[in-house]
N, C-alpha and C positions, 0 to 999 in steps of 0.2 A: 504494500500500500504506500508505504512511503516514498519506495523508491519510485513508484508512477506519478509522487507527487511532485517529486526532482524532475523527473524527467519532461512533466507536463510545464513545470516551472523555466526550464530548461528552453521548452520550446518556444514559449511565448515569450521568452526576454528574445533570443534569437529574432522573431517573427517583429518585433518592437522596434530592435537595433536594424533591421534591413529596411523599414519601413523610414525611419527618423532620418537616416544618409541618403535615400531615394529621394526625398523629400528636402531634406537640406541640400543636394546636389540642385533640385529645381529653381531652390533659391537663388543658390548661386548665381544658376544659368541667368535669370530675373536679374539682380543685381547687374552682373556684366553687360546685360542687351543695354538696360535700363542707362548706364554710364557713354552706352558707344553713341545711343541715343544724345543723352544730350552732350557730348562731344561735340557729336556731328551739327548739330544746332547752332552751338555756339560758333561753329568752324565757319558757318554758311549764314549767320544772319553776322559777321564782322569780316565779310571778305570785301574785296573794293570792289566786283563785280554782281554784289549781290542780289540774288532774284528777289530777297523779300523784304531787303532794308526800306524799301519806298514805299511799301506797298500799304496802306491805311487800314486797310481792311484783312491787314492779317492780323490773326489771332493767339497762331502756334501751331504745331505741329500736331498730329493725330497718325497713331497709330495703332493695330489690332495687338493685344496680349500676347505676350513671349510665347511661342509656342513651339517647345523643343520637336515635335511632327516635323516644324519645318526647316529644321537642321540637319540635311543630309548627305549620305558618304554618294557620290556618283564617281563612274569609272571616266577617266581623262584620255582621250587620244590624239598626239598634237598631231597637226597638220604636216605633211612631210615635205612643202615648199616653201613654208615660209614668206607665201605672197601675201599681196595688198585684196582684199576685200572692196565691195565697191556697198556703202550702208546709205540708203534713202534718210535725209534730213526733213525736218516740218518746214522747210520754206522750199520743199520738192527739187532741190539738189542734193548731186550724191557727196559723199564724201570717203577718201578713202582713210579704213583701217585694217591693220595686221591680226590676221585670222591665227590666235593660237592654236585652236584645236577643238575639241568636243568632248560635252561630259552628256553622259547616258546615266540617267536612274530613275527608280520605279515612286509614284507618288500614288498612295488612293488605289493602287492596283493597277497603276496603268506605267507604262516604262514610254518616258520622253528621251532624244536627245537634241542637246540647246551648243548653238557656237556662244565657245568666248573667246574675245576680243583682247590684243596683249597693248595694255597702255603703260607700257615701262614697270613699274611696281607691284603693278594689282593687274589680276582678268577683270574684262568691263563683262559683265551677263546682262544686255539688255531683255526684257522678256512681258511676255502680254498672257494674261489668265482669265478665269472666268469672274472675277470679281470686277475688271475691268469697266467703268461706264455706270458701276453700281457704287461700290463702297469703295476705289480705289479710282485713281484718274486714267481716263479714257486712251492715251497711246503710252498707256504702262509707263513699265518702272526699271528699277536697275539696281544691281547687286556689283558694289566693289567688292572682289573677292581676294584678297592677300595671296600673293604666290606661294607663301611657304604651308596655307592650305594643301598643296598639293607633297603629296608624300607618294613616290613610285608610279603607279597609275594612278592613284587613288583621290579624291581633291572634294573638303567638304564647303558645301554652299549650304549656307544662312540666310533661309527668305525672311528672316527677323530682322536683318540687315538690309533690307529692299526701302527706296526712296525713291521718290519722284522724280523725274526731269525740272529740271528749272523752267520748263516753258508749261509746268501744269502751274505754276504760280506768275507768272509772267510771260504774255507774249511777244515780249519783243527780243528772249532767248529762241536760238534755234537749236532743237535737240534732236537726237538720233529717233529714227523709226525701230522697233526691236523688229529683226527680220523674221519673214515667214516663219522659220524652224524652229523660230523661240517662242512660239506659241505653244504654252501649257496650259492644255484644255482640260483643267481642274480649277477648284477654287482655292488659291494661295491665301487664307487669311490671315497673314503675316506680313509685318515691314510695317511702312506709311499708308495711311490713307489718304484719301482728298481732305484738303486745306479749308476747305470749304462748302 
């Protein structure tokens, strides 16, 4: 009797301790978005070209709740010429940029794969989903993704990191179109939302 009382005692400290780390690991995660957030904020409403220093009728930023779902591992496969890309702009010229490569992975059950874009530092992921025109601004959004993300093939993207174009808050920025194949026809509710 006793000793199923140990052992019953036994299980549920266990069953407590994995639950309190799972759970403090989420914080974490909360905490970090929560900083790169207003990082990012602060970076963008004190830059000298800024889309929203003028703007009267801004408010703040809005974004959907951290949500580790949309923190994921895809496979990377870079491009093996290393050419220029030709990416439709919103004032309908092209512009060109350097095609890194492509990441493949499954979201919701369904398996995308999205070009990213090599802007010296960071992969640019420009990309369009199905929140788009509803809760999120209408020619999508975009994920600066850190190169050192990428480990062997492997390269994780954080759509908690996703932000608007400067021309969803200002049109007299001209921003990139996300190409046809970066259309993830799911609902990403993560990153920024519309401003307004």
């Amino acid at each position: 009797m006793l000793k199923n009382r140990i052992l019953l005692f036994i299980i549920i400290t266990a069953v407590i301790g994995i639950l309190f780390y799972s759970l403090r690991g989420s914080e974490d995660y909360i905490v970090t978005i929560s900083k790169q957030r207003n990082q990012y904020e602060e970076n963008l409403k004190n830059e000298k070209d800024s889309p929203v220093a003028s703007l009267s009728n801004f408010t703040g930023f809005k974004y959907f709740e951290p949500d580790e779902k949309f923190k994921i591992e895809a496979t990377f496969k870079a491009v093996s010429d290393n050419g220029q890309s030709l990416i439709l702009m919103t004032d309908s010229t092209q512009s060109e940029i350097k095609k890194a490569g492509e990441a493949t992975f499954t979201l919701d059950g369904k398996t995308f794969t999205v070009s990213l874009f090599d802007e010296e530092k960071i992969y640019l992921l420009p990309f369009r989903d199905l929140t788009n025109n509803k809760e999120t601004y209408g020619g999508g959004r975009y994920i600066n993704v850190p190169k050192d993300n990428l480990v062997g093939n492997k390269i994780e993207i954080d759509f908690n990191n996703a932000h608007n174009f400067y021309c969803a808050y200002n049109e007299n920025f001209v921003c990139p179109i996300p190409p046809r194949e970066n259309l993830i026809s799911v609902e990403i509710k993560a990153g920024e939302k519309k401003y307004k």
